[in-house]
N, C-alpha and C positions, 0 to 999 in steps of 0.2 A: 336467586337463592344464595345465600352465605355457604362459602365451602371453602376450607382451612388451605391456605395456597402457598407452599414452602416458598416459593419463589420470590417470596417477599423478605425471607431471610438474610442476613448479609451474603456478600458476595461469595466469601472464605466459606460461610456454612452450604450455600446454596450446593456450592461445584461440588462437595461430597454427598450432598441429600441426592444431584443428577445420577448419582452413581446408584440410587436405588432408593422405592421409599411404597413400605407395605409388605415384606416379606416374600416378591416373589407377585409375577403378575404385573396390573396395570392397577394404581391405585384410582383418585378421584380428580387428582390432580394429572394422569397423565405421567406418571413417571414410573418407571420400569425397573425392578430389579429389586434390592431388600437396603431396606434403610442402614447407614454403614457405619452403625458404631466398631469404633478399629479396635477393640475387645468384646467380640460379641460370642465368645462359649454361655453354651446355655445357664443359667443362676440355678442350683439345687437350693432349695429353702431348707433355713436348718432346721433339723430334725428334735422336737424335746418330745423326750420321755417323761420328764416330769420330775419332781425333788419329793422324794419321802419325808411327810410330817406325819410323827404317830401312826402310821397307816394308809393314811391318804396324800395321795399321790397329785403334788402341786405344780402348777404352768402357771406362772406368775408371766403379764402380756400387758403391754404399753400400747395402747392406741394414740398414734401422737403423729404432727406435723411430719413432716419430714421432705428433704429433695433428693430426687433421682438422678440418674444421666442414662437417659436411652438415648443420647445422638452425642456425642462427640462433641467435647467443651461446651457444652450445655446443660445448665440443673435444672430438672425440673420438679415445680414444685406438686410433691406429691400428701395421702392420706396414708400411713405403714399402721404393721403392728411389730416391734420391736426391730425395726427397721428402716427401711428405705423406697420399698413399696410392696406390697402381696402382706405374708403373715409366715411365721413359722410352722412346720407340718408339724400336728399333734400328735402321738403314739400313743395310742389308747389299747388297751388288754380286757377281752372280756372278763366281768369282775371285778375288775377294779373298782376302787373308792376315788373319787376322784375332785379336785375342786380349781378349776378353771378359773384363775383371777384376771378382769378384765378393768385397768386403770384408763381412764381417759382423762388425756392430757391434750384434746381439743379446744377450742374455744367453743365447742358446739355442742347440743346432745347427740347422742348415738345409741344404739346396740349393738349386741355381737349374739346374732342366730346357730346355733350348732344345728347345723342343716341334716337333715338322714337321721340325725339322736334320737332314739328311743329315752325320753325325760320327763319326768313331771312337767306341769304348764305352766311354774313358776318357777323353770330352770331352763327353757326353751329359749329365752334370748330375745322376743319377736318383740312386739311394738309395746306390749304390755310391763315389759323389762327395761326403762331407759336408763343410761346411763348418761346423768349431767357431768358435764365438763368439773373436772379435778374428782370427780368419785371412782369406786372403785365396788364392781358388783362380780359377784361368783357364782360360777355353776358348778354346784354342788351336786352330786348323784353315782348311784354306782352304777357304771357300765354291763348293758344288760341284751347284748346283742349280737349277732354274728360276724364274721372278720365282713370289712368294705371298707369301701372309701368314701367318706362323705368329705365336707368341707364347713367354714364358719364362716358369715359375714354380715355386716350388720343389717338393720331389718327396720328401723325407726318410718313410721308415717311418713309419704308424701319426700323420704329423702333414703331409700334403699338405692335408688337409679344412680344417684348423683353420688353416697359414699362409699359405695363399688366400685363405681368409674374412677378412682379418685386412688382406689389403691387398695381398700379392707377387702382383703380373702386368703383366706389359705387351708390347706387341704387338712383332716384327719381321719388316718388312718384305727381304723378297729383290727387286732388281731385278735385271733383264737388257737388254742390247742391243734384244731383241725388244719386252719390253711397253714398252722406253723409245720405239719406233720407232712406237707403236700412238697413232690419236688418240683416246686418253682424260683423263680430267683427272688431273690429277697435282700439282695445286700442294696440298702436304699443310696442313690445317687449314682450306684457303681451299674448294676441290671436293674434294679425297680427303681425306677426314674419317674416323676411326679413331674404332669403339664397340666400348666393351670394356661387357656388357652383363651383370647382375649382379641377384641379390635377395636382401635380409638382414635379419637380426633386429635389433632396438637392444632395449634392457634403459631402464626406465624412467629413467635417467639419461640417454641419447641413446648408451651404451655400444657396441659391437657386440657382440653377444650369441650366442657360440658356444657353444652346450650340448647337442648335440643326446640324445634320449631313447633308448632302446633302439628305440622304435618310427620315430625319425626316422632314424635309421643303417640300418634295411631299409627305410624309403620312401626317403630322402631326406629332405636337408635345406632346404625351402623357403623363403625369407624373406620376408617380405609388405612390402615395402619396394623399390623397383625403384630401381636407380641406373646412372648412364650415364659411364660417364668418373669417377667419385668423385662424381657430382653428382645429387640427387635435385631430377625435376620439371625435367629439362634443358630448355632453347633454343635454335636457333641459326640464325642469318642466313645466309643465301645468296642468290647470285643467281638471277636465273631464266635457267638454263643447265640441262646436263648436272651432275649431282652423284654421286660416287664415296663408296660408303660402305663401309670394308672391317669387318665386324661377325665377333665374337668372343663365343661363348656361356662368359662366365667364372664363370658360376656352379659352385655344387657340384652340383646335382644336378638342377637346372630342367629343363626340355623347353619352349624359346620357339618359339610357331605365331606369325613377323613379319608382318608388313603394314602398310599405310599404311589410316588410317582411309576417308579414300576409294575405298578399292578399287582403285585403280589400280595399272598394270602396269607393272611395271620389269622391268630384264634383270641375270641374273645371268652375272655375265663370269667368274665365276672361284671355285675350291673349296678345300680346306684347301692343298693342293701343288702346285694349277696353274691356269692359264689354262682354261676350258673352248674348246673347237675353235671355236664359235658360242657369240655370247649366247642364252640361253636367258630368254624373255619367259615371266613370274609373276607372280601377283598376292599371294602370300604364300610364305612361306620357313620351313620346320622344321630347327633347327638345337637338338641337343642338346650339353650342355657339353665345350668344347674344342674343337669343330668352328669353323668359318672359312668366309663367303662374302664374294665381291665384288660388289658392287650395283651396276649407276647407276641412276639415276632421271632423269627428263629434266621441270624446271621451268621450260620454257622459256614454258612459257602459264599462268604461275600467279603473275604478281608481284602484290606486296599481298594475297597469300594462308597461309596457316597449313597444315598439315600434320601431323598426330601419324602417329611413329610408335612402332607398337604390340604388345604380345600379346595376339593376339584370344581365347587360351585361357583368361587371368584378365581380360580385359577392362581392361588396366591402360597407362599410356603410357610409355615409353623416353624419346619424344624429339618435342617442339615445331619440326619445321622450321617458321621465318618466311622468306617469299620477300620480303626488303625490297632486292633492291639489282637495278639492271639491267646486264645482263653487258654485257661488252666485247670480251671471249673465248669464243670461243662451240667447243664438240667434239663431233664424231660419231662416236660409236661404231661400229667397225668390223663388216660382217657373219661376217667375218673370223676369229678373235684367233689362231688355233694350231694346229700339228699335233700333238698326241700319239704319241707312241710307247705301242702295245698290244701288251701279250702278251695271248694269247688262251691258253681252254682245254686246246688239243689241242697245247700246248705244253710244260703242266706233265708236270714228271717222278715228283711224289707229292703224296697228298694228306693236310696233316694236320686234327686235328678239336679244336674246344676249343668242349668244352659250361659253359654261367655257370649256376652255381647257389648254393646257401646249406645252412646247416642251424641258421641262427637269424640272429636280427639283427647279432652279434659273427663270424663266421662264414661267409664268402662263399667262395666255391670256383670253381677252373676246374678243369677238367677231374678232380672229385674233391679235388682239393688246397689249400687255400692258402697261400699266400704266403710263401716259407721263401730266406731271402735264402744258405742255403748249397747249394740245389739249383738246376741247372742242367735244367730243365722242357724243353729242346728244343733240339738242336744242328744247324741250317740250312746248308746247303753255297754257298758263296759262289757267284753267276750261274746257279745253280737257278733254273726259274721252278717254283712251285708253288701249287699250292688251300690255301688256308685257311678253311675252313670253321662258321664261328661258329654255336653255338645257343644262344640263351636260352631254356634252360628253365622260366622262371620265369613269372608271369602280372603280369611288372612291367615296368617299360622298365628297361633296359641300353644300354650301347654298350661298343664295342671300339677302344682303339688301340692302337696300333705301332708303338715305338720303330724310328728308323731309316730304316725301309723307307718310300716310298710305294705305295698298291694300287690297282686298279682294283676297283669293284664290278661284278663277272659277272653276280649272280643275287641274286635276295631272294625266297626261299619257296619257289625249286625255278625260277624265269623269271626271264627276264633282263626280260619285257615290265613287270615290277614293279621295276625300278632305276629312278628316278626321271632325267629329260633334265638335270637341273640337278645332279646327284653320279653324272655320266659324266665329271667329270677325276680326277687324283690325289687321294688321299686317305691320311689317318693315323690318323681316328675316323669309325667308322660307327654309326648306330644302331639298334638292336634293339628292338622293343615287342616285347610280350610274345609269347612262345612263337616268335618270330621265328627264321628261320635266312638267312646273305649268307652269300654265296660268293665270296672275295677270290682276285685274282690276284697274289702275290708274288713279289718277286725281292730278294733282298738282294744288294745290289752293292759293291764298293771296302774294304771295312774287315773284316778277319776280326783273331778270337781266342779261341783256347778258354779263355780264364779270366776275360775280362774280358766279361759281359752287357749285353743289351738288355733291356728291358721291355715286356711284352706283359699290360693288363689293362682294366678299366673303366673309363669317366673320372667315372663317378658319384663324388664323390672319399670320399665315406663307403663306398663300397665297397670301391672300391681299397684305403684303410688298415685293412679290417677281411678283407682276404686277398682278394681277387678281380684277382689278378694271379702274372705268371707269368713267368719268367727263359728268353731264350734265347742261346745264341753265336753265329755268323756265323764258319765254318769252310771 
């Protein structure tokens, strides 16, 4: 079986790849230690708020070529948006008027998905929305949702796997009245720190190396390479305070089991779509790709201290916190954060069922079917609240998300006493191990059309483009 083997690098690059290559851990290759770019502080993406026209609040964004350097005198050639690989974090306020301009300057078509958005379905970005090479498409809409963190990446047929892995993602932020009123840390890059969390192949040039096999499109596609921000073998300074870390599982197909090497317990404030009611005290965090939590972590007794954080599943590091600075500003998390609004079971008016399956590695299926962009798989009646019912029938991990809508998780395996205390807020992707079945409480609200679709499928994104996804309207 083909597996990307540094060793074949020149001699000058190889002796510092020995020095480390995967973040920490033993990669595929056998090499121990974190890949050694000799400038490796963590990358914060920058931050736009957006340019006032008339009222509405503009991110004018380049989707174009571009090359990186994750190793040390080497470019690699990457996919950015106004950059050199990832995207810019968006700052979005609920209320706003807003219109997202997305130019591509590929030689390809593409999209750009606002993932978590509550949006009309001809503002949603997915396969239905392309964007050819030298046009220029916008998402127009007012912001109509509660403070979270979601993310943007493109979503085009049959090449979501392939223009992720390549570079397009990056995080946007929703704020509100409420969590701006909340004392947490919030000054972005300095305590509210954004990890966009990833693993990839490189090709013995330093290439990014998307190929996956027949047998890696029904596993997944795993990269023995961990990268945090665009940056392999990251660091990063803080003070010994409250630390806000809003983490993004951007990989294609990974399942990250988080934690901090020392085992210490932090509190998760918040899930893909909302604020959790209470922070919720862990000591590690399962988050499969596309999913979103909020962390703080509290370093107030740790200065001149070091920190890895980790997946304890490959044994491999994400991220070096250094505690070198002593705070000035000090925040306490409230025991507080939110009330949710719940529909509960005995509320829904029907229940629908969508069982994930396969019938080879090219070949993934819901509910018997894949993926046929001229059928219309489910027509939802707008302020329904309904069951949704996921089974993975398979003996693989899965997850599921949902264009549009946010859900509550009810039930996982037939109890509610199996929904985990930390994915009791909103939510847009759940996940499923094997043979698993969640019971989602839905409601689609504000946007109907019978011709124009949402999307409902896997976020394994080898999945997804090999049919395990499924069209609905909002009627």
């Amino acid at each position: 079986m083909k597996r990307r083997n540094f060793l074949k690098l020149s001699t000058v690059t190889s002796l510092w790849l020995l020095t480390g290559c995967g973040g920490g851990g033993t990669n595929s290759s056998g090499v121990d230690g974190g890949l050694a770019n000799s400038t490796n502080k963590l990358t914060i993406p920058p931050l736009l708020t957006g340019t006032d026209v008339n009222g509405v609040k503009n991110y004018d964004l380049t989707i174009q070529k571009a090359t990186h350097t994750f190793f040390t005198g080497l470019s690699t050639n990457t996919y950015a948006v106004n950059g050199t690989y990832l995207a810019p974090t968006l700052k979005l306020t609920n209320g706003d008027e807003v219109s997202i301009n997305y130019t591509n300057k590929l030689d390809e078509t593409t999209t750009m998905h606002g993932h978590g958005m509550h949006v009309p379905a001809d503002m949603d970005g997915a396969a239905h929305q392309p964007i050819e090479s030298g046009a220029t498409w916008s998402a127009k809409y007012t912001v109509n949702q509660r403070a979270c963190t979601n993310w943007y990446h493109p979503h085009l047929m049959g090449k979501t796997a392939e223009h992720v892995y390549k570079g397009l993602a990056g995080l946007i932020i929703v704020e509100d009245d409420e969590i701006n009123a909340l004392d947490l840390p919030k000054e972005y890059g300095v305590d509210d720190i954004p990890l966009i969390l990833q693993d990839r192949f490189f090709d013995s040039n330093g290439q990014i190396d998307y190929s996956p096999s027949r047998r890696e499109i029904m596993m997944g596609y795993h990269g023995d390479v961990f990268i945090t921000n665009g940056v392999i073998n990251a660091f990063i300074d803080v003070a010994n305070k409250e630390v806000r870390f809003r983490i993004l599982n951007g990989s294609n197909s990974t399942v990250y089991d988080l934690a901090f090497d020392d085992g210490r317990t932090f509190k998760q404030i918040g899930t893909d779509n909302s604020l959790l009611e209470s922070p919720v005290p862990i000591t590690h965090i399962r988050l499969s790709p596309a999913e979103r939590a909020e962390i703080v972590v509290d370093f107030s007794s740790d200065l001149n201290k070091t920190i890895l954080f980790k997946d304890v599943a490959q044994n491999k590091n994400f991220l070096k916190v250094k505690v070198t600075k002593e705070t000035i500003n000090t925040t306490t998390t409230p025991n507080t954060l939110t009330t949710l609004n719940r529909h509960t079971l005995d509320q829904a008016v029907r229940t629908r069922t969508f069982s994930l399956s396969a019938s080879g590695p090219g070949d993934f299926r819901i509910n018997g079917v894949s993926m046929n962009m001229s059928v219309i798989n489910e027509r939802v009646p707008l302020n329904d609240v309904e069951i949704w019912e996921v089974t993975n029938t398979m003996g693989m991990n899965h997850n599921f998300h949902i264009h549009d809508s946010h859900f509550i998780i009810a039930k996982r395996n037939g109890s509610e006493a199996n929904v985990l205390e930390n994915e009791k807020g909103y939510k847009d992707t759940v996940f499923l191990s094997g043979n698993d079945t969640v019971t989602l409480i839905v409601k689609m609200t504000d946007f109907t059309s019978s011709t124009k679709p949402y999307m409902y499928h896997c976020h394994f994104l080898e999945h997804e483009d090999a049919g395990m996804m499924g069209q609905f309207t909002v009627e």
